[in-house]
ROMI-665736 format. One record per residue (C-alpha): x, y, z; residue number from 1; residue in three letters. Coordinates in nm, 3 decimals, decimal comma. Layout:
SITE      east     north        up    nr   rest
SITE         X         Y         Z   NUM    ALA
...
end
This chain:
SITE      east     north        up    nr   rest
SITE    12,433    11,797     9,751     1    UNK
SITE    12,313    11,577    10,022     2    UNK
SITE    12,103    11,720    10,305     3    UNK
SITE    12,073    12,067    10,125     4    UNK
SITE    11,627    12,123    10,181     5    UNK
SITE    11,714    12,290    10,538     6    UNK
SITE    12,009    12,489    10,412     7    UNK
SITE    12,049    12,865    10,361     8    UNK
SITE    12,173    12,922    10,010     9    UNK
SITE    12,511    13,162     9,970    10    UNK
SITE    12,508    13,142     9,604    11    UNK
SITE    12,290    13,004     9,356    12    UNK
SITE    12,398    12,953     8,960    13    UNK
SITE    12,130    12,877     8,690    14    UNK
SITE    12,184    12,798     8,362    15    UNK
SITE    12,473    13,013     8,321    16    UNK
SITE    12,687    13,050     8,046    17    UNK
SITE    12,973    13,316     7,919    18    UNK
SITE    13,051    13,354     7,546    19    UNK
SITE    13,313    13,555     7,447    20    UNK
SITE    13,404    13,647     7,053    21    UNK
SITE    13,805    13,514     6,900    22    UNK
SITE    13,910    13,781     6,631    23    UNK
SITE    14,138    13,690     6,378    24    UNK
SITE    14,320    13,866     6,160    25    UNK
SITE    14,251    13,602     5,910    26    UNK
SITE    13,942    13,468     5,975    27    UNK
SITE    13,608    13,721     5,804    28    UNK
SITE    13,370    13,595     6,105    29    UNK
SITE    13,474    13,604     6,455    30    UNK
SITE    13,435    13,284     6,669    31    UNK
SITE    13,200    13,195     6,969    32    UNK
SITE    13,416    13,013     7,238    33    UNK
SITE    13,191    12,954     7,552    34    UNK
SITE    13,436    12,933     7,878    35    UNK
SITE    13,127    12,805     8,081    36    UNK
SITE    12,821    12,669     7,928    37    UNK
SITE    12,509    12,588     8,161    38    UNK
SITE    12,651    12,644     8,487    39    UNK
SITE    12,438    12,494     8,762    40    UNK
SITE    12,562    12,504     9,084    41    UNK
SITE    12,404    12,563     9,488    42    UNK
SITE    12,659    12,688     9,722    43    UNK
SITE    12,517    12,645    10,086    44    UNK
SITE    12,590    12,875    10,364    45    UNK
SITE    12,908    12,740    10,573    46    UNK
SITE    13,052    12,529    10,270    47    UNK
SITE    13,405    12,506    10,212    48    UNK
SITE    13,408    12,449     9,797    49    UNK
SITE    13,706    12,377     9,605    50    UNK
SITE    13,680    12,435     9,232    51    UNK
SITE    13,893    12,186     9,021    52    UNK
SITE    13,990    12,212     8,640    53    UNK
SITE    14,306    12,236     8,400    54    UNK
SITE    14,401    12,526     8,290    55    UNK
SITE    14,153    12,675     8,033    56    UNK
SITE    13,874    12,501     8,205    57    UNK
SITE    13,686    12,766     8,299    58    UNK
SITE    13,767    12,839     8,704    59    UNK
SITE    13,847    13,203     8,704    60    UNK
SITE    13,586    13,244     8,479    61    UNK
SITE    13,301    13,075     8,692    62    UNK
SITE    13,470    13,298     9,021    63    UNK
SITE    13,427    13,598     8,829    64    UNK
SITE    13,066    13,534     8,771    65    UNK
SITE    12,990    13,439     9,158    66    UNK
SITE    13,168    13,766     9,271    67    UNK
SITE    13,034    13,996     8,945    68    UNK
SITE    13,335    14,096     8,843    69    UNK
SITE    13,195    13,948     8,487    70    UNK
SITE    12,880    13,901     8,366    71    UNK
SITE    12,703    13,601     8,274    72    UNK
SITE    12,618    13,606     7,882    73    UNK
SITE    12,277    13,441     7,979    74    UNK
SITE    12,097    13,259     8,281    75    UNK
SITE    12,138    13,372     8,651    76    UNK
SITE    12,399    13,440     8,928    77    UNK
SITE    12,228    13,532     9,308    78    UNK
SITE    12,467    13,553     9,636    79    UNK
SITE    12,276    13,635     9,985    80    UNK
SITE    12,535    13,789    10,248    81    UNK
SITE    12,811    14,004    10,227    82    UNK
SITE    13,079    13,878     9,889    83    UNK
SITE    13,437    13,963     9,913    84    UNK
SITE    13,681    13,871     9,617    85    UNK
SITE    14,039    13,785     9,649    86    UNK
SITE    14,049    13,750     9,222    87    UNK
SITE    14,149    14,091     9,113    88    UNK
SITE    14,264    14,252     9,461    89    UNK
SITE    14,367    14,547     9,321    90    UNK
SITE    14,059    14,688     9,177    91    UNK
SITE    13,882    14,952     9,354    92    UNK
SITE    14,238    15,142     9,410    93    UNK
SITE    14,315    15,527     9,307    94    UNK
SITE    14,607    15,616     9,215    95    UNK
SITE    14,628    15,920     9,342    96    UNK
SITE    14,468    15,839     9,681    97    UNK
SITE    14,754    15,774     9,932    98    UNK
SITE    14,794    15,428    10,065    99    UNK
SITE    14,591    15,544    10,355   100    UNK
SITE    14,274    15,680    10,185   101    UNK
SITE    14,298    15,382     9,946   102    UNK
SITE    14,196    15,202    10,260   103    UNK
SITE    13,911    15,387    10,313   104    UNK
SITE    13,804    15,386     9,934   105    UNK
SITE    13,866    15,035     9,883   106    UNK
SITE    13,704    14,912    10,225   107    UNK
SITE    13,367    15,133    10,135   108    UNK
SITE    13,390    14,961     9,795   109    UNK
SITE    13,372    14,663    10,010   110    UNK
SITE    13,077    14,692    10,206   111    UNK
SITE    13,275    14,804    10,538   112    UNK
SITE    13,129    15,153    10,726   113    UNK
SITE    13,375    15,418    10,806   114    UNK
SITE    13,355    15,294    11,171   115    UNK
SITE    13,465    14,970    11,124   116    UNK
SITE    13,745    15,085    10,921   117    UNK
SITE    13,902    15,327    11,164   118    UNK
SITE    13,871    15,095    11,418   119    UNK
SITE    14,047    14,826    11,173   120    UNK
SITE    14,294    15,131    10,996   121    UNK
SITE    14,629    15,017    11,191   122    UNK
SITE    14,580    14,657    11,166   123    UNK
SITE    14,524    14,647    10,802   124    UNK
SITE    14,861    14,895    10,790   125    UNK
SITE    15,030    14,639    11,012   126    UNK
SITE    14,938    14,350    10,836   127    UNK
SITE    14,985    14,488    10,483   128    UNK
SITE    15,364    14,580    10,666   129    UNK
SITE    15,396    14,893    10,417   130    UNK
SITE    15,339    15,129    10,741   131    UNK
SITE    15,653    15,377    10,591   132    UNK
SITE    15,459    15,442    10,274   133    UNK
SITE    15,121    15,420    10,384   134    UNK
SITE    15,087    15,850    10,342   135    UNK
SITE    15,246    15,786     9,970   136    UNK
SITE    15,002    15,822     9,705   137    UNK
SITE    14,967    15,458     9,541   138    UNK
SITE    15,138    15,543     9,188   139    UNK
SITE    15,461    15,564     9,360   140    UNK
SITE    15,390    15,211     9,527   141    UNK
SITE    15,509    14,869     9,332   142    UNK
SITE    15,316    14,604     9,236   143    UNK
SITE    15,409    14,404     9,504   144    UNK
SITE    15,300    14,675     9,767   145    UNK
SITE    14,967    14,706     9,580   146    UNK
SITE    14,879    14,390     9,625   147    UNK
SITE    14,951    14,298     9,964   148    UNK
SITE    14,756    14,647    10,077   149    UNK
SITE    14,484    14,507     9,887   150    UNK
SITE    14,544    14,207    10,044   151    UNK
SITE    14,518    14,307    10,381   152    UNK
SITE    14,195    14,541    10,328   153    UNK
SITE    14,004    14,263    10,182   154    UNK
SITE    14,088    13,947    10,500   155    UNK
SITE    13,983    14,221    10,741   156    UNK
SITE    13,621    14,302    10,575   157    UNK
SITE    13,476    14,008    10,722   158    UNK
SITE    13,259    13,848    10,446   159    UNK
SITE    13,012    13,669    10,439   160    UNK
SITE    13,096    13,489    10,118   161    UNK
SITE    13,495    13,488    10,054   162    UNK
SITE    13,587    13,396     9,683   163    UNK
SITE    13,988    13,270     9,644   164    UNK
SITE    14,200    13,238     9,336   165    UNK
SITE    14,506    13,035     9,370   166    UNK
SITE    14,722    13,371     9,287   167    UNK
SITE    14,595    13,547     9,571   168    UNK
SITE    14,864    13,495     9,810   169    UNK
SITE    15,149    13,773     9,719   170    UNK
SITE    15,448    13,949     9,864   171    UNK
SITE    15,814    13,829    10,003   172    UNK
SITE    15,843    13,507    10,193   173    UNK
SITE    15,708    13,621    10,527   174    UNK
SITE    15,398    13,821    10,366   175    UNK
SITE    15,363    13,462    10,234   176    UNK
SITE    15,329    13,328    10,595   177    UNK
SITE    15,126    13,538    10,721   178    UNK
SITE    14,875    13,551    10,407   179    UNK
SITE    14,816    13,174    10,417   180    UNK
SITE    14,808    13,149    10,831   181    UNK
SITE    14,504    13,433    10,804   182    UNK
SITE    14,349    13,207    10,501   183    UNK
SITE    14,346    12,919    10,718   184    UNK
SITE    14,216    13,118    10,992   185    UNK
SITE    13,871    13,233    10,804   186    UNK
SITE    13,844    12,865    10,718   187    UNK
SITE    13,793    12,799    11,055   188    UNK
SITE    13,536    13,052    11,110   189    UNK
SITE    13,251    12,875    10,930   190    UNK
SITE    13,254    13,167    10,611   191    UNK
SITE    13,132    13,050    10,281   192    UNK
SITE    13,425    12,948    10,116   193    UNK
SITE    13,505    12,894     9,723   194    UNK
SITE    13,814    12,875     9,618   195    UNK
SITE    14,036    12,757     9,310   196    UNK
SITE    14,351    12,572     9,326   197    UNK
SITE    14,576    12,321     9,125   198    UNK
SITE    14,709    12,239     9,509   199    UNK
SITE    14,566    11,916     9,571   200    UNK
SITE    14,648    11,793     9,896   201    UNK
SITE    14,584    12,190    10,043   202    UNK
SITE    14,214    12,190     9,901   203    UNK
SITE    14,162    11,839    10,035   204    UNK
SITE    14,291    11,950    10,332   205    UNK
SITE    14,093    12,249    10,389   206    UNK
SITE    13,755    12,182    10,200   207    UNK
SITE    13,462    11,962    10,186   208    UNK
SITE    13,291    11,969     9,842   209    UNK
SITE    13,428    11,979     9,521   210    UNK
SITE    13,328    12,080     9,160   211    UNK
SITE    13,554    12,007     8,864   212    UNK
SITE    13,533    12,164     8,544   213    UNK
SITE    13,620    12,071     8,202   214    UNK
SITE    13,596    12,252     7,903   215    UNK
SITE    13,351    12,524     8,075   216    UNK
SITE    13,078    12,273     8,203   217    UNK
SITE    13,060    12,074     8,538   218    UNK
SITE    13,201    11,748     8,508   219    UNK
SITE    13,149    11,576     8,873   220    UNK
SITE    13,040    11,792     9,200   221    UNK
SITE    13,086    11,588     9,516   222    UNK
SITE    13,298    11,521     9,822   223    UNK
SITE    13,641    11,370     9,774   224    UNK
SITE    13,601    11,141     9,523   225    UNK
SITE    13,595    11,429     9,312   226    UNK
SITE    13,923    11,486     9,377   227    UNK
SITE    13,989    11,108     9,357   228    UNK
SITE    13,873    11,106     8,966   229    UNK
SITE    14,035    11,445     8,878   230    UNK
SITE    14,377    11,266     8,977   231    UNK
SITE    14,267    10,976     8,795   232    UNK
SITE    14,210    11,217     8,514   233    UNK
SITE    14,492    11,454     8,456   234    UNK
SITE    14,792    11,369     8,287   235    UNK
SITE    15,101    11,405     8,507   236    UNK
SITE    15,468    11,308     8,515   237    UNK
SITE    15,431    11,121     8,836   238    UNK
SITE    15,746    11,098     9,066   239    UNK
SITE    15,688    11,057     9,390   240    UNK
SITE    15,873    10,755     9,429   241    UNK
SITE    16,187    10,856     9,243   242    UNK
SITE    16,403    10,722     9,517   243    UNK
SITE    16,299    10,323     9,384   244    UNK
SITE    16,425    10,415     9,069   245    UNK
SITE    16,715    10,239     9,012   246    UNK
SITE    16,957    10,477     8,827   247    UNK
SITE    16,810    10,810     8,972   248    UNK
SITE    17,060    11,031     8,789   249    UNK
SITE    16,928    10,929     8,419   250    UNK
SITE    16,595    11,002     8,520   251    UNK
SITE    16,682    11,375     8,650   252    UNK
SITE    16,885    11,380     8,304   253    UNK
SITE    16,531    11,322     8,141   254    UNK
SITE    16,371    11,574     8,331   255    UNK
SITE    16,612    11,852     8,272   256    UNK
SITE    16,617    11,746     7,900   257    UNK
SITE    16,238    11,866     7,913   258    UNK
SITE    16,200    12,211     7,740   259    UNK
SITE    16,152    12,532     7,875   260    UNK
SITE    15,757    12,577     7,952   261    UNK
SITE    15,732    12,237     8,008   262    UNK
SITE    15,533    12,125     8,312   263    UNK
SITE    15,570    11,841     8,550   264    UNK
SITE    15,462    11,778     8,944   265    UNK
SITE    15,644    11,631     9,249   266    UNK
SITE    15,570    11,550     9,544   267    UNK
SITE    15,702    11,712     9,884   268    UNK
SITE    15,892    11,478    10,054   269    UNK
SITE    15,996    11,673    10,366   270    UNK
SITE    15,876    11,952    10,562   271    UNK
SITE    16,078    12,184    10,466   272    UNK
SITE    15,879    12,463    10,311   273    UNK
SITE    15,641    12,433    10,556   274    UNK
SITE    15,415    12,633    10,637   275    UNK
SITE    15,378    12,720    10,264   276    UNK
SITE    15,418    12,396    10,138   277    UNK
SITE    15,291    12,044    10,353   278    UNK
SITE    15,483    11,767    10,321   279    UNK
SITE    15,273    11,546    10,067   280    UNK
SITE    15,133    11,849     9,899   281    UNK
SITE    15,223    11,835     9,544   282    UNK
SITE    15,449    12,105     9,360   283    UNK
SITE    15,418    12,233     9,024   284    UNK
SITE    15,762    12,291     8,830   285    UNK
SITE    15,772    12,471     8,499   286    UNK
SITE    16,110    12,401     8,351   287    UNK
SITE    16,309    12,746     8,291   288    UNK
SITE    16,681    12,880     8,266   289    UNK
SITE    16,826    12,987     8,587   290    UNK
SITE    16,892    13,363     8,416   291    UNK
SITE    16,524    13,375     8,486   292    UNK
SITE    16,495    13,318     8,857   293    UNK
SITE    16,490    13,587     9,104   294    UNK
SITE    16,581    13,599     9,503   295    UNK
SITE    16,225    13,523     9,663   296    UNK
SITE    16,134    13,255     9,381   297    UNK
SITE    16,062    12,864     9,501   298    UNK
SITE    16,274    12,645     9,253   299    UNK
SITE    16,301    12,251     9,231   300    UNK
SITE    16,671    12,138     9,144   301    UNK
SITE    16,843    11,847     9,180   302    UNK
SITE    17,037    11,657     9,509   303    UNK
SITE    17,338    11,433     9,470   304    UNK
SITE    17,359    11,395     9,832   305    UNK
SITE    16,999    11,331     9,906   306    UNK
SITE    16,942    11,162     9,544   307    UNK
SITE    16,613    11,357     9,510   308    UNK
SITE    16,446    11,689     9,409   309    UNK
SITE    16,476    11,950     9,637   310    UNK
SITE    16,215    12,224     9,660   311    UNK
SITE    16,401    12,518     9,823   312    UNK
SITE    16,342    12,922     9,823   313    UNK
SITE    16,600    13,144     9,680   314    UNK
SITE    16,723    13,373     9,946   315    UNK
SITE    17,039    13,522     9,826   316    UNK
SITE    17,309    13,551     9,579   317    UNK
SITE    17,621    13,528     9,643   318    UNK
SITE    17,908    13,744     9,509   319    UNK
SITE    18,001    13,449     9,226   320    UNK
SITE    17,673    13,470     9,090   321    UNK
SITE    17,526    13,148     9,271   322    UNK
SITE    17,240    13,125     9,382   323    UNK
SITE    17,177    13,027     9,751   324    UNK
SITE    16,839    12,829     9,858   325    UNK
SITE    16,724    12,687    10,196   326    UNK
SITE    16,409    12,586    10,366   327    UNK
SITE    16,126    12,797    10,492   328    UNK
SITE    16,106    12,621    10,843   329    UNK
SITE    16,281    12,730    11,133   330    UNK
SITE    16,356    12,430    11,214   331    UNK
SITE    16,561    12,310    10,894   332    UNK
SITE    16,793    12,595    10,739   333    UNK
SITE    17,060    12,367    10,573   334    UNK
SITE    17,151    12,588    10,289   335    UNK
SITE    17,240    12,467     9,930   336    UNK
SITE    17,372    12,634     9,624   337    UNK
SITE    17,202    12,618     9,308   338    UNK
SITE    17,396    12,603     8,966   339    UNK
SITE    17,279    12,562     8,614   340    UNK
SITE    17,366    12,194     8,627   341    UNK
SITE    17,134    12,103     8,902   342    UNK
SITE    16,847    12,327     8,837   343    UNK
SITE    16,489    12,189     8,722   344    UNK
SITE    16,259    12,493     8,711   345    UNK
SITE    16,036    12,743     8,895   346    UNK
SITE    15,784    12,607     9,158   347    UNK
SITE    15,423    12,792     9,023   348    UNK
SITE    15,159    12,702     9,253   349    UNK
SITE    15,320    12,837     9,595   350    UNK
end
């Protein structure tokens, strides 16, 4: 990077790699596949990095590296400074602790002293907003309730060095909210930041450098013309200007001809999901039957009336079986129902 002889380094990569052994059944010898092969990378204190890649590149692989959640097969991994993980959230949990001690486990696991975490206890319960179980012990929690707790204990450790996945952000539409306003909070703070994201216009948005991988190795590490290439790059069903198509209808015919598990991206054209989703961010859709689709899920379906895809959250069902979707802004809570006919698929990246 440019500038980098007077900078403190957060992390420093060298010559990493990580093989890993395919067994088959059929196959007498197993098979090396390397899912990062001489890794060299220099993350400066204060830098907000974005890691880029296709699935199967190698992203969560390189994060659990950095953090040490896995171990490189050869070369080195150093971070200076306190290194919180927002991969695997729920590690560091007992079962049989109750929600409460889990806090106290968890946040020692951390790098937090008991002071700081009695002083923090009731915020983390408040944030976490599973205050009526907290006394429970954690088998009796769901997932859902796992993960937020784990969540909540990990934003309030104040890092050093915070390490995102694009998963991270869990729980019910609210939790959802308030996960992402807290995220963009500790940007703001001047934290080492690496995170990975297929969210384009949110990484741009919130970050300065940019490494993309391919195939396990670093392909281009820059500012935004990083991102600039990567688009160039990736192979996407590009509609963002279906409204100059001239028969509109045929072309969402085509898309909900597509089959199930395939992928395609939009573009959000309003503000509607906002805060979650910017208009201009773009919006994964993985095509899938509406038998599938739960209240709480973001789904992309089709508008007569607005002759355009609609990316809407599923807040209720109604007593017919249909499902009933509207906006996550305050502002815009026109609701529409969502039949079989009009639906496209389930939003993946939000």
């Amino acid at each position: 990077m440019k500038n980098s002889k007077n900078k403190k380094i957060a992390i420093n990569i060298e010559n990493a790699s990580k093989r890993y052994f395919l067994r088959s059944a059929k196959a007498k010898k197993k098979e090396t596949f390397f899912a990062l092969k001489d890794i060299n990378i220099k993350i400066f204190k204060g830098e907000k990095v974005a890691i880029l890649g296709d699935n199967g590149a190698g992203k969560t692989t390189l994060l659990k590296v950095m953090t040490g959640i896995a171990e490189p097969t050869c070369g080195k991994v150093n971070s200076i400074g306190k290194l919180v993980s927002l991969i695997d959230i729920t590690a560091g949990f007992h079962p049989e602790f109750s929600g409460r001690e889990n806090i106290y486990f968890n946040g020692i696991l951390l790098g937090m002293n008991l002071s700081s975490i009695k002083k923090l206890e009731q915020e983390i319960i408040n944030f976490s907003g599973i205050e009526k179980f907290i006394d429970q012990a954690l088998y009796t929690y769901s997932s859902g309730m796992v993960l937020r707790l784990g969540f909540s204990i990990a934003i309030h450790s104040d890092p050093d060095i915070l390490i995102l996945d694009e998963e991270v952000v869990v729980g019910d539409q609210d939790f959802q909210k308030k996960a992402y306003d807290e995220i963009e909070k500790i940007f703001a703070e001047g934290k080492t930041i690496v995170v990975c994201s297929h969210v384009l216009p949110l990484l741009s948005r919130l970050c300065e450098r940019f490494i993309w991988l391919d195939k396990g190795k670093v392909k281009m590490d820059g500012g935004k013309e990083v991102v600039i290439e990567y688009k160039k790059n990736r192979s996407k069903l590009d509609i963002e200007k279906i409204g100059k198509i001239k028969n509109e209808k045929k072309f969402f015919q085509f898309l909900q001809s597509l089959p199930i598990g395939e992928r395609f991206i939009v573009e959000a054209v309003s503000g509607s999901m906002e805060p979650l989703i910017l208009k201009g961010d773009e919006v994964r859709v993985e095509r899938c039957s509406l038998k599938n689709i739960r209240v709480g899920n973001i789904i992309a379906y089709w508008s007569d009336e607005f002759k355009n895809i609609i990316v809407h959250r599923i807040y209720k069902k109604s007593s017919k079986g249909i499902f009933l979707t509207r906006g996550d802004s305050n502002y815009i809570v026109d609701e529409m129902p969502v039949t079989e006919d009009i639906f496209l698929g389930k939003v993946i990246n939000f």
